[in-house]
TORKE-364703 format. One record per residue: x, y, z of N, C-alpha, C in turn. Coordinates in Angstrom, 1 decimal. Atoms other than C-alpha are relative to their C-alpha. Layout:
<site n_X="X" n_Y="Y" n_Z="Z" ca_X="X" ca_Y="Y" ca_Z="Z" c_X="X" c_Y="Y" c_Z="Z"/>
...
//
This chain:
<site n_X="1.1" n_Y="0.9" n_Z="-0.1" ca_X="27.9" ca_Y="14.5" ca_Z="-26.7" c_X="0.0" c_Y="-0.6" c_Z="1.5"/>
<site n_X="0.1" n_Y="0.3" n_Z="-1.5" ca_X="26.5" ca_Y="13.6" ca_Z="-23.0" c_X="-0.4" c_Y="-1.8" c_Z="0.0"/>
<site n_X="0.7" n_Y="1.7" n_Z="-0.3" ca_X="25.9" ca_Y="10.0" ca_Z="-22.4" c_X="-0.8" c_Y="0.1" c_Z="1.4"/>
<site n_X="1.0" n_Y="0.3" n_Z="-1.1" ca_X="23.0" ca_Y="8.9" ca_Z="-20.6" c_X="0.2" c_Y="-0.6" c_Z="1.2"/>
<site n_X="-0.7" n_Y="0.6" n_Z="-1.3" ca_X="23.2" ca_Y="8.2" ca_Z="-17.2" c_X="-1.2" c_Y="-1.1" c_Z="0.6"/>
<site n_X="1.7" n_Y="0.6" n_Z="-0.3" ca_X="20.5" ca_Y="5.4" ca_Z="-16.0" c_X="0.1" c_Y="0.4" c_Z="1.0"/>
<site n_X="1.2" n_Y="-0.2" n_Z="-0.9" ca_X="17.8" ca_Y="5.7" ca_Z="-14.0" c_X="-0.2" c_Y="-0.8" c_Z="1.2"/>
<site n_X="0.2" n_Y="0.5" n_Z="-0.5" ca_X="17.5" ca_Y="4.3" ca_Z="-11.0" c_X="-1.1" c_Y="-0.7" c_Z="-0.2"/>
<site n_X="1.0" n_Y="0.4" n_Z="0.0" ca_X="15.2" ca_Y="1.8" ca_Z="-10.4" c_X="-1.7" c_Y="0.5" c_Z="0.7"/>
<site n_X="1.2" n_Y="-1.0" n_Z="-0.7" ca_X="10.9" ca_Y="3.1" ca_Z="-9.7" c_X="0.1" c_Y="-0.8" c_Z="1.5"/>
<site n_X="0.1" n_Y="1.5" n_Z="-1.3" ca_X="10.7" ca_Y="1.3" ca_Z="-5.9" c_X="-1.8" c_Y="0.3" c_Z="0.0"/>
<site n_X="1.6" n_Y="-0.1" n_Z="0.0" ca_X="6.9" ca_Y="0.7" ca_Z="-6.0" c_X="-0.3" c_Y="-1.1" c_Z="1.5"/>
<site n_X="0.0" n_Y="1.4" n_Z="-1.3" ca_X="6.3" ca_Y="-1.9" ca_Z="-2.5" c_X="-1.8" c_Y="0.1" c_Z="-0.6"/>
<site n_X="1.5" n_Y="0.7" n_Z="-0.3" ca_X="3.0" ca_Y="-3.6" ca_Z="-2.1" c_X="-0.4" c_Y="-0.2" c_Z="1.2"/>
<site n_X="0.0" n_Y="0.1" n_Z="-1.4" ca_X="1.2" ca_Y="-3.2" ca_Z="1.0" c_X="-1.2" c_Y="-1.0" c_Z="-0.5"/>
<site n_X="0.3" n_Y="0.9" n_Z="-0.5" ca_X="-0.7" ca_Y="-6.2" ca_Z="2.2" c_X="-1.5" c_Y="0.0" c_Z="0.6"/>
<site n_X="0.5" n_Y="-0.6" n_Z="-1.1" ca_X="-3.7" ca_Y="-4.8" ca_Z="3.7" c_X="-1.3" c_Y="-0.3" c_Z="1.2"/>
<site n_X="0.8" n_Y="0.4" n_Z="-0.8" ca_X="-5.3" ca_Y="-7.2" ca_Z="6.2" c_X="0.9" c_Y="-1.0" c_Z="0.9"/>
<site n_X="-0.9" n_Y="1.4" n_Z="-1.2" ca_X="-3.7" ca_Y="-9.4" ca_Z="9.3" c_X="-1.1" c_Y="-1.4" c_Z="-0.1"/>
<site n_X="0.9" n_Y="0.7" n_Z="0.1" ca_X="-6.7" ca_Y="-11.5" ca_Z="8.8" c_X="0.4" c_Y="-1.4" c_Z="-0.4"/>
<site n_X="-0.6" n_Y="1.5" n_Z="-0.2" ca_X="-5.9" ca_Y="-15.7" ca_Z="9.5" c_X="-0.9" c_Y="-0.5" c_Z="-1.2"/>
<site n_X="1.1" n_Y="0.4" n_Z="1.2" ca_X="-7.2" ca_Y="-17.4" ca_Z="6.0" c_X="-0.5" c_Y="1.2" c_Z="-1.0"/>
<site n_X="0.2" n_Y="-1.0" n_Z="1.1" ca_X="-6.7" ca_Y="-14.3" ca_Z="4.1" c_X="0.4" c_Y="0.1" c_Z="-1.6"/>
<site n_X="-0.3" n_Y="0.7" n_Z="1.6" ca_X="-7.3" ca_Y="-14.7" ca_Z="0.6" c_X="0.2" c_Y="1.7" c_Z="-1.3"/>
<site n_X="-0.6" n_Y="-0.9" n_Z="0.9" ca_X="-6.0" ca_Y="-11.1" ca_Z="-0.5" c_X="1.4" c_Y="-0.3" c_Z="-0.4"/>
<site n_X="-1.2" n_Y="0.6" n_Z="0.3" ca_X="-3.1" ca_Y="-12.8" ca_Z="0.0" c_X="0.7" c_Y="-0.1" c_Z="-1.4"/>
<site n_X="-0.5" n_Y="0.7" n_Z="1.5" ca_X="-2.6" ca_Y="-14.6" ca_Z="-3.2" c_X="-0.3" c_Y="0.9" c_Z="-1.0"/>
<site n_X="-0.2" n_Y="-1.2" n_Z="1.5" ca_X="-3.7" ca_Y="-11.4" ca_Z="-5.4" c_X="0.9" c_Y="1.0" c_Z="0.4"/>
<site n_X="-1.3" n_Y="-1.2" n_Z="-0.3" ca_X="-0.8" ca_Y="-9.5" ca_Z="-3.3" c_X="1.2" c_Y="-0.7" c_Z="-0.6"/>
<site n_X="-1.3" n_Y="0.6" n_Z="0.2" ca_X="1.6" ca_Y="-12.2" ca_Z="-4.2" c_X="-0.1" c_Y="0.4" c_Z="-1.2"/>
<site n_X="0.1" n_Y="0.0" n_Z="1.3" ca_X="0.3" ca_Y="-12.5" ca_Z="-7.8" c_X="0.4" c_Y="1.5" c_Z="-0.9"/>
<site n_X="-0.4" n_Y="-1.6" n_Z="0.5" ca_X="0.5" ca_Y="-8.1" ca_Z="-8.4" c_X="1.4" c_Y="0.3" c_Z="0.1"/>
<site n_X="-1.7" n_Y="0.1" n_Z="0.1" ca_X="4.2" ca_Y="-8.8" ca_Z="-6.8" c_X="0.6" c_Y="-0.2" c_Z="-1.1"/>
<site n_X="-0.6" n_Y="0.6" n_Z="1.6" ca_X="5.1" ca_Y="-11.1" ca_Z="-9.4" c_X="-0.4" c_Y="0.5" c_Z="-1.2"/>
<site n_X="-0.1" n_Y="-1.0" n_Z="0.7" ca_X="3.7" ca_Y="-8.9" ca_Z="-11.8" c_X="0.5" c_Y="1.1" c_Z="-0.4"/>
<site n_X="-0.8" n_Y="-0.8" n_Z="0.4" ca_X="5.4" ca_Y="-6.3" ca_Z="-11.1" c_X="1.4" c_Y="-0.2" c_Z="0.3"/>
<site n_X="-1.6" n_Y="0.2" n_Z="0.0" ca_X="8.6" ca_Y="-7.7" ca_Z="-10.4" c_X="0.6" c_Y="-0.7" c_Z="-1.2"/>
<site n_X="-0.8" n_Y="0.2" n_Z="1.4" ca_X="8.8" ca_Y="-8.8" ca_Z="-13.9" c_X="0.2" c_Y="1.5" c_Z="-0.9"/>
<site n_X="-0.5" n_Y="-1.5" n_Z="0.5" ca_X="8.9" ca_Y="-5.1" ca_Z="-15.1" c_X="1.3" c_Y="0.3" c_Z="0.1"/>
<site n_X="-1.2" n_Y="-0.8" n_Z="0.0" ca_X="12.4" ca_Y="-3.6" ca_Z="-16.0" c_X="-0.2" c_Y="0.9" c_Z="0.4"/>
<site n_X="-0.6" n_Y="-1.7" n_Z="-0.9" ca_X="13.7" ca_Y="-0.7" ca_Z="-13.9" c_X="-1.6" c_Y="0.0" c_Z="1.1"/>
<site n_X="0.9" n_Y="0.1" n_Z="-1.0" ca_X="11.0" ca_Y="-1.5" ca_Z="-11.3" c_X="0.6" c_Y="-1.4" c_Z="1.4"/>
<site n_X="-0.3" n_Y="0.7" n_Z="-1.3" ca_X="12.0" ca_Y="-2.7" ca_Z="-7.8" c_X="-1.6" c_Y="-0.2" c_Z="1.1"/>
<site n_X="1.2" n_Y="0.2" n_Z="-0.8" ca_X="9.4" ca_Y="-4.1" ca_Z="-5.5" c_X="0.1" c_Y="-0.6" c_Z="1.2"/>
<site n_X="-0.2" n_Y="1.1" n_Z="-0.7" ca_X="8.7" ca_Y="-5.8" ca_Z="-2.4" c_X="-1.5" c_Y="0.2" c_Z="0.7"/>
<site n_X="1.1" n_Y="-0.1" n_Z="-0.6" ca_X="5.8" ca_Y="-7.0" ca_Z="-0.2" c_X="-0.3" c_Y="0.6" c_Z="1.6"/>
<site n_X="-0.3" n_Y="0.0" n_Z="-1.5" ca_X="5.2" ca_Y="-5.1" ca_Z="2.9" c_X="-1.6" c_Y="-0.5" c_Z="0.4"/>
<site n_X="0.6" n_Y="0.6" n_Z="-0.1" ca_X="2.9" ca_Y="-7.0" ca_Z="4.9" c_X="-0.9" c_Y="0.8" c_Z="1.4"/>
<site n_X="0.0" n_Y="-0.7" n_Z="-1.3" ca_X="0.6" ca_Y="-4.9" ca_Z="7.6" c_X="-0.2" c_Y="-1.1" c_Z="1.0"/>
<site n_X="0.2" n_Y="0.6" n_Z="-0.9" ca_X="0.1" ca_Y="-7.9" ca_Z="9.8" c_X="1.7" c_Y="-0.2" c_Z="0.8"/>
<site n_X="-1.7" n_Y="-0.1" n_Z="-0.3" ca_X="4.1" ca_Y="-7.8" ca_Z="10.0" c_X="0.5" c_Y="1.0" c_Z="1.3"/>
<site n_X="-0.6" n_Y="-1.4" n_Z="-0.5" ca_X="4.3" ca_Y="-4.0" ca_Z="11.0" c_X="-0.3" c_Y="0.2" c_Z="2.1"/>
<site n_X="0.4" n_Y="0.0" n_Z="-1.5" ca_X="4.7" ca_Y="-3.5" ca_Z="15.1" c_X="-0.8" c_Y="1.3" c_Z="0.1"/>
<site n_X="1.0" n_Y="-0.9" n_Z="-0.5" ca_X="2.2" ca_Y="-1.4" ca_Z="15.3" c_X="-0.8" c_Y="0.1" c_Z="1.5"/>
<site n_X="1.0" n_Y="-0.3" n_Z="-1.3" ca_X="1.0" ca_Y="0.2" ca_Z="18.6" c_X="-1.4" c_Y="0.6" c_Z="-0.1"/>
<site n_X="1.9" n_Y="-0.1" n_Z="0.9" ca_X="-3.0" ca_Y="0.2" ca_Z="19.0" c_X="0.1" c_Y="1.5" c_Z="1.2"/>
<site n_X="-0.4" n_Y="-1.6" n_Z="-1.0" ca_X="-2.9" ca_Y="4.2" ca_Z="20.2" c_X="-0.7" c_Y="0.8" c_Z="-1.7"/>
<site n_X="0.5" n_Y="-0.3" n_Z="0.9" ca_X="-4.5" ca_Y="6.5" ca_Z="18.2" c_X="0.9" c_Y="1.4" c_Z="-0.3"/>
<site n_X="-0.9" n_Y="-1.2" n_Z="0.1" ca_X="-1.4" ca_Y="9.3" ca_Z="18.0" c_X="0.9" c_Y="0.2" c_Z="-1.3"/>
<site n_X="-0.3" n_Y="0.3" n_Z="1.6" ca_X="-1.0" ca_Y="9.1" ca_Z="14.1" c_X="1.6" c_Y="0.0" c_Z="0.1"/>
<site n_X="-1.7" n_Y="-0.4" n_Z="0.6" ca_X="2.5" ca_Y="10.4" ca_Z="13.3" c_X="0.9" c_Y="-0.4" c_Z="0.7"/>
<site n_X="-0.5" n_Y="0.1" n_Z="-1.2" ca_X="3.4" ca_Y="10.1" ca_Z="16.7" c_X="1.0" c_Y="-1.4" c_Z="0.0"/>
<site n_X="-0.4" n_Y="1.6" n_Z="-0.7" ca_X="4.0" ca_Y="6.3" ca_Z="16.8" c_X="0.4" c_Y="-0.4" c_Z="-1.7"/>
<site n_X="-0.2" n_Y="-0.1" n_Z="1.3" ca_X="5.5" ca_Y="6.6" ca_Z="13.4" c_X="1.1" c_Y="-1.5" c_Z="-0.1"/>
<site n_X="-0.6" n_Y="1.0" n_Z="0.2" ca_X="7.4" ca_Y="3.0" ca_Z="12.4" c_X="1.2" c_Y="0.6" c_Z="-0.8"/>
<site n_X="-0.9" n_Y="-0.3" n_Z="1.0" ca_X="10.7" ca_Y="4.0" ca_Z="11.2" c_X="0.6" c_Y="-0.3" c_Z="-1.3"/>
<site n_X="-0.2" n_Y="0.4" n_Z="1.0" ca_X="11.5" ca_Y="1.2" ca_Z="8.9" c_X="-0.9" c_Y="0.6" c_Z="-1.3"/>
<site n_X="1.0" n_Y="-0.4" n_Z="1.5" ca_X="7.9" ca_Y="1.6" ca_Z="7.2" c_X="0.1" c_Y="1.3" c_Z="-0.8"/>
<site n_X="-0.5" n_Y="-1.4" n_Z="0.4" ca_X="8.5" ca_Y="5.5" ca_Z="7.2" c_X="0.6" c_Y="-0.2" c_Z="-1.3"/>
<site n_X="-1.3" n_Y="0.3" n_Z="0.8" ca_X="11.8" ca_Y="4.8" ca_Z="5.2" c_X="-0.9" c_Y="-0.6" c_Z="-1.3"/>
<site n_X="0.4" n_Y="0.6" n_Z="1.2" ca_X="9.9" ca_Y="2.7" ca_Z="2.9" c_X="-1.0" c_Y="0.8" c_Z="-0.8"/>
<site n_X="1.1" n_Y="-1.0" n_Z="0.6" ca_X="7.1" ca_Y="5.1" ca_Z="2.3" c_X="0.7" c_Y="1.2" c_Z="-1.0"/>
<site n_X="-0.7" n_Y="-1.5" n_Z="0.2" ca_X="9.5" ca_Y="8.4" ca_Z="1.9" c_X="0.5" c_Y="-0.6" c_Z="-1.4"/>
<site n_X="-0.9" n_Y="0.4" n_Z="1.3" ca_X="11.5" ca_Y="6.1" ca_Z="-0.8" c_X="-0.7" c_Y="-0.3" c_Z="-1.6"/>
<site n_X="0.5" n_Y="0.4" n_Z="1.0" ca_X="8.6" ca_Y="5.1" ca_Z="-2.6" c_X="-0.3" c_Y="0.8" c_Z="-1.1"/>
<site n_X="0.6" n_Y="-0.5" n_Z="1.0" ca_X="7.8" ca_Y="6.0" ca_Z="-6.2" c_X="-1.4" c_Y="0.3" c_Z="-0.1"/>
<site n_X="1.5" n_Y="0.0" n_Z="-0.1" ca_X="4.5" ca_Y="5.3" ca_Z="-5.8" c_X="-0.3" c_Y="-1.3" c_Z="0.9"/>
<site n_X="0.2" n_Y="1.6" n_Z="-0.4" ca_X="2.8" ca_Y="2.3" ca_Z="-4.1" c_X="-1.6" c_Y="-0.5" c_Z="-0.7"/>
<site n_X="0.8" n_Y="1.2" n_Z="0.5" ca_X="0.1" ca_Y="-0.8" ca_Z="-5.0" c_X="-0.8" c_Y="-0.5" c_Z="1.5"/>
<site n_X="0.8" n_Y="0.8" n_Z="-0.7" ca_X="-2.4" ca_Y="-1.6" ca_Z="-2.3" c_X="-0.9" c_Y="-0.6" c_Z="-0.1"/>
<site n_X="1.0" n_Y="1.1" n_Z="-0.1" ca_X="-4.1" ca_Y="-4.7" ca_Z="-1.6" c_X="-0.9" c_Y="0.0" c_Z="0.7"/>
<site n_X="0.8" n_Y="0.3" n_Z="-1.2" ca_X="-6.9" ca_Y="-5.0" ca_Z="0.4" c_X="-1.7" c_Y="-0.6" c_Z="0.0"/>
<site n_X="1.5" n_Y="1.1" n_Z="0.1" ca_X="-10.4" ca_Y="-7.0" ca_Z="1.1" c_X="-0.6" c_Y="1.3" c_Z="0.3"/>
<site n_X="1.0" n_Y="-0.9" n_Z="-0.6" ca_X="-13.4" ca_Y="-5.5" ca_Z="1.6" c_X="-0.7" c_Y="-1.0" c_Z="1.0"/>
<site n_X="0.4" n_Y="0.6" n_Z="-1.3" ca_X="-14.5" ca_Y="-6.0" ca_Z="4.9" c_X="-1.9" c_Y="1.1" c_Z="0.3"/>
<site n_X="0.9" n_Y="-0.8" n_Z="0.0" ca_X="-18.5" ca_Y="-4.9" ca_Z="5.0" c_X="0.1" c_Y="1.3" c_Z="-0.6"/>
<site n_X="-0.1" n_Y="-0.7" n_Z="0.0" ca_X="-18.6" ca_Y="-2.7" ca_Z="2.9" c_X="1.3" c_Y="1.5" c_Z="0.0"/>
<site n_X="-1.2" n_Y="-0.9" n_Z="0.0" ca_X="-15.2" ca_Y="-0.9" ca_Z="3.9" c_X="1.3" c_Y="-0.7" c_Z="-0.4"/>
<site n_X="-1.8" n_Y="0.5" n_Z="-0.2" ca_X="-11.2" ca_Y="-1.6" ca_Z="4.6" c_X="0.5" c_Y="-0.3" c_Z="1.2"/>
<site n_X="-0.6" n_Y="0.2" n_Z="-1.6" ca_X="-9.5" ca_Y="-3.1" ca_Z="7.2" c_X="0.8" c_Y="1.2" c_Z="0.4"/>
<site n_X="-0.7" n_Y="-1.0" n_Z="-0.9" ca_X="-8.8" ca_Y="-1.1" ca_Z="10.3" c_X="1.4" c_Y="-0.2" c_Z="0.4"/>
<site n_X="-1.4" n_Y="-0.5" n_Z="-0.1" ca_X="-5.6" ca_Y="-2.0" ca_Z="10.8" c_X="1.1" c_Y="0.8" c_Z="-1.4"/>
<site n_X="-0.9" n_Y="-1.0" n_Z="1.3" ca_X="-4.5" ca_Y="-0.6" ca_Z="6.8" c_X="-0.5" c_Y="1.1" c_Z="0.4"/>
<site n_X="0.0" n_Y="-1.3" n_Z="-0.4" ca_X="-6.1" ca_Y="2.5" ca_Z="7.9" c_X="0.8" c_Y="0.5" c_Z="1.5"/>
<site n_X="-1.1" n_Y="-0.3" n_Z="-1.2" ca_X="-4.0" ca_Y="2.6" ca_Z="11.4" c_X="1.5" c_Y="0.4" c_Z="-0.7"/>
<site n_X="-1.8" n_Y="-0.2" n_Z="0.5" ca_X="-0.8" ca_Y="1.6" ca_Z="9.5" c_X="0.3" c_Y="1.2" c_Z="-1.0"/>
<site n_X="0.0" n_Y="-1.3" n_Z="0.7" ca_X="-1.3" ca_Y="4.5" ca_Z="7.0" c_X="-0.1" c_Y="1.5" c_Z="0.5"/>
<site n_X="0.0" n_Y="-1.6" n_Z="-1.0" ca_X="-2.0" ca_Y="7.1" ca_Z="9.5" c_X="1.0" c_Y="0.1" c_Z="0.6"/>
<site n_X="-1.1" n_Y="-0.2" n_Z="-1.0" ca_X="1.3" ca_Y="6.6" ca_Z="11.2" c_X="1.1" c_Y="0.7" c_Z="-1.0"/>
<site n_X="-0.5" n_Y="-0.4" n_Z="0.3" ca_X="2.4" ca_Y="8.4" ca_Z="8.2" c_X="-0.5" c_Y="1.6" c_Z="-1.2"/>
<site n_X="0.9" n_Y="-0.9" n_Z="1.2" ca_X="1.9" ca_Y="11.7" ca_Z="6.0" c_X="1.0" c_Y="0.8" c_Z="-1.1"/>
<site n_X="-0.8" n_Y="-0.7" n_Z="1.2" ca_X="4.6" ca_Y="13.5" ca_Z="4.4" c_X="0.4" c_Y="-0.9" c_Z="-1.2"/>
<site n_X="-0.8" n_Y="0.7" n_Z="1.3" ca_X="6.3" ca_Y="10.6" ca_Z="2.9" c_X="-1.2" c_Y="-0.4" c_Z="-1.2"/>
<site n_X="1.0" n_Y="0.8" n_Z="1.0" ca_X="3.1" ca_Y="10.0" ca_Z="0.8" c_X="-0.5" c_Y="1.6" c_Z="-1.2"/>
<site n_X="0.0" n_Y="-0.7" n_Z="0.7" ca_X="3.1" ca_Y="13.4" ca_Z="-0.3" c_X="0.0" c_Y="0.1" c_Z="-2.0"/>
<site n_X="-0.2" n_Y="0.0" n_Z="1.1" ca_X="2.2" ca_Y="13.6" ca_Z="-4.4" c_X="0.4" c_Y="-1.8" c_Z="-1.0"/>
<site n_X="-0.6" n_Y="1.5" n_Z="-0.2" ca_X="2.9" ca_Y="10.0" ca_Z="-4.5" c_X="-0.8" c_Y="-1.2" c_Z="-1.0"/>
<site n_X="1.2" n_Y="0.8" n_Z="0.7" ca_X="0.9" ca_Y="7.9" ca_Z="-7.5" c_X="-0.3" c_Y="-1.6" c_Z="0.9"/>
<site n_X="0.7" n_Y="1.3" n_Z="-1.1" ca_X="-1.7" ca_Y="4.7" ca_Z="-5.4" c_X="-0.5" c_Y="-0.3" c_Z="-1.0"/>
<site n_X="0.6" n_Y="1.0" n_Z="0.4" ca_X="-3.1" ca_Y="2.1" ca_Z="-6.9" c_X="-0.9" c_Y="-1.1" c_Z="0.9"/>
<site n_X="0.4" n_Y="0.8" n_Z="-0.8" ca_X="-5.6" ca_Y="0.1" ca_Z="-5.4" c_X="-0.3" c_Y="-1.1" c_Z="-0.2"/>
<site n_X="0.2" n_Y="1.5" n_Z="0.2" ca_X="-6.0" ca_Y="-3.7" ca_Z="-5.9" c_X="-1.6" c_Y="-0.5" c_Z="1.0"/>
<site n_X="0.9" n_Y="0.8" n_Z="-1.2" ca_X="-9.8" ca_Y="-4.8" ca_Z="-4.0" c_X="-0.2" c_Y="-1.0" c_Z="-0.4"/>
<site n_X="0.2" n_Y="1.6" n_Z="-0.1" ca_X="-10.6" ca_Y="-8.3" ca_Z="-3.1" c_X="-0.7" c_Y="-0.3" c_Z="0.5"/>
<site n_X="1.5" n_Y="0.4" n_Z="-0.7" ca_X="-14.1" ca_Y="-9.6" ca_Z="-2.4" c_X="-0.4" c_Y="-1.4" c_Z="-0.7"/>
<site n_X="0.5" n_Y="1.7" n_Z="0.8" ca_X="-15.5" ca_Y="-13.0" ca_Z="-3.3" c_X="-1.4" c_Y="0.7" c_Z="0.0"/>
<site n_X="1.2" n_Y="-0.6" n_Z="-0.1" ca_X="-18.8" ca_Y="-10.6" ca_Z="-3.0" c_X="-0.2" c_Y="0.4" c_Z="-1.2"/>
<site n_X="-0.1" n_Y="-0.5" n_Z="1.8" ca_X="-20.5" ca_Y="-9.8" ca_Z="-6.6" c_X="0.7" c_Y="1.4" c_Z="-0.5"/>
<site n_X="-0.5" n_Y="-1.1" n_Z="0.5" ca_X="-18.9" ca_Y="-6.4" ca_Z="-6.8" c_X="1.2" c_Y="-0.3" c_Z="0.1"/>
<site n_X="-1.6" n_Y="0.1" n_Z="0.5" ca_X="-15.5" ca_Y="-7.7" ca_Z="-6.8" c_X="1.2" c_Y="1.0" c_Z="0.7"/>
<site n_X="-0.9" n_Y="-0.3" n_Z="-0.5" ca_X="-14.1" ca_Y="-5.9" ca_Z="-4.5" c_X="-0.1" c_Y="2.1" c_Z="-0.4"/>
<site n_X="-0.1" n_Y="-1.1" n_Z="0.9" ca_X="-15.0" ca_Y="-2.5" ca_Z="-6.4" c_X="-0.2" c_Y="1.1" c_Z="1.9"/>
<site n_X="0.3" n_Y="-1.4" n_Z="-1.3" ca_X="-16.3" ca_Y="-0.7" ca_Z="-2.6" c_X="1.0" c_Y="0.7" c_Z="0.8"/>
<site n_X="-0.8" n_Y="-0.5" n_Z="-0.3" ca_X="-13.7" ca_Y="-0.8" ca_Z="-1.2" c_X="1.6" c_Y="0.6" c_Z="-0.6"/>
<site n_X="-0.5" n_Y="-0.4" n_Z="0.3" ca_X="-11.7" ca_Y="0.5" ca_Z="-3.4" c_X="-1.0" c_Y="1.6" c_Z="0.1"/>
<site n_X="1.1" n_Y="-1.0" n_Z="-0.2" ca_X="-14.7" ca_Y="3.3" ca_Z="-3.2" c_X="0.4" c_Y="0.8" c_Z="1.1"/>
<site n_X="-0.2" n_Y="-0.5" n_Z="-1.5" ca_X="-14.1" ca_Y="3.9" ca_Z="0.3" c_X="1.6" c_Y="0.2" c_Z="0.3"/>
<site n_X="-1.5" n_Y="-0.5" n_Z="-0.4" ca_X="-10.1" ca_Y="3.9" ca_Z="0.4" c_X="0.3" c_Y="1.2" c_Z="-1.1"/>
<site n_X="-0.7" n_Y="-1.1" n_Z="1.1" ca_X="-10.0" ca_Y="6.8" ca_Z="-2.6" c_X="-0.1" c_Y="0.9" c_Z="0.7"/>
<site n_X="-0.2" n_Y="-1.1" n_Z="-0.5" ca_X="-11.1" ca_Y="9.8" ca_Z="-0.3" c_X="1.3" c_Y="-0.4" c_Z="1.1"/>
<site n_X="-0.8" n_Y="0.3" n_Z="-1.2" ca_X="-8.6" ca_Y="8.5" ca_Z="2.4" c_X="1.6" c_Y="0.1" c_Z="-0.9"/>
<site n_X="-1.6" n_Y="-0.3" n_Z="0.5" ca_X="-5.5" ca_Y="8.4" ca_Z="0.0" c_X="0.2" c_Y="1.4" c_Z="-0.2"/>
<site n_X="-0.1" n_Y="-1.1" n_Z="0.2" ca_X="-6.5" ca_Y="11.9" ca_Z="-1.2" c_X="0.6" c_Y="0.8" c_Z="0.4"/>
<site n_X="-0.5" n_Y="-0.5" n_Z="-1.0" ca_X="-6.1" ca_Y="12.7" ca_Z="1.8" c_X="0.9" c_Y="0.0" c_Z="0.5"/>
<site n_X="-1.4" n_Y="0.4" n_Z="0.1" ca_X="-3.3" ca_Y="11.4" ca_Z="2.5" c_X="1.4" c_Y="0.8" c_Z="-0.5"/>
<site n_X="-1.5" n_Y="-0.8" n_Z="1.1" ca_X="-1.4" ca_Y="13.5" ca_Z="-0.1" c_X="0.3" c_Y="-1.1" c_Z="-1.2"/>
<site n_X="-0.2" n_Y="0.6" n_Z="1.6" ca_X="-1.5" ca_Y="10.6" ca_Z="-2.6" c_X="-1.2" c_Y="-0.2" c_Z="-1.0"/>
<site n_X="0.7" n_Y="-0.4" n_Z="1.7" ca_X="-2.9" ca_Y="10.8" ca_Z="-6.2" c_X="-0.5" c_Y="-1.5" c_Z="-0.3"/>
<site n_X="0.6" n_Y="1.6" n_Z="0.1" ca_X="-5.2" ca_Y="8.3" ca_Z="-6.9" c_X="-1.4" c_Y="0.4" c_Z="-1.4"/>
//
């Protein structure tokens, strides 16, 4: 008889996805954190893209951040936050995602939108699904 061996923990991070001063995705990134960091066998953390050193260069892979890399390649899946900004998503979550592509490979997304606008946020979640597709993550 084999005994079970656990499972690591899933690492799911939360990306953040506006640098914006008086940003009120904020508190539904914190709040999905603490949601999911009460889950057993789930590890989480907040990555924040106003954090990330990002260079404004348009050479995707190229200017690849190694931490975030690392965090991407590791992840089980991820949880993104993000406002809708007219209609779309902030340009800098679409920057900081393009600096990566394999690690997102097959990868389950979740998208969290945030609008004080009567759709709730629904567009941009609209507008970021072909882009994760793309990506290589499953959404």
């Amino acid at each position: 008889m084999t005994t079970p061996t656990a499972q690591p923990p899933l690492y799911i991070p939360i990306i953040l996805g506006t640098p914006r001063q008086g940003r009120k995705s904020e508190d539904a990134a914190r709040f999905v954190l603490q949601q999911a960091s009460k889950r057993a066998g789930v590890e989480t953390e907040l990555i924040d893209v106003r954090q990330l050193p990002l260079r404004m260069d348009d050479a995707g892979e190229q200017i690849k951040i190694p931490a975030f890399a690392e965090q991407m390649h590791r992840a089980d899946g991820l949880i993104i936050v993000a406002p809708e900004y007219n209609h779309g998503y902030p340009g800098l979550l679409k920057h900081a995602l393009d600096t990566n592509l394999e690690e997102y490979n097959h990868k389950p997304v979740g998208i969290c939108g945030v609008s004080a606008g009567p759709f709730g946020g629904t567009r941009v979640i609209e507008n970021l699904l072909p882009v994760m597709r793309e990506l290589g993550l499953v959404a």
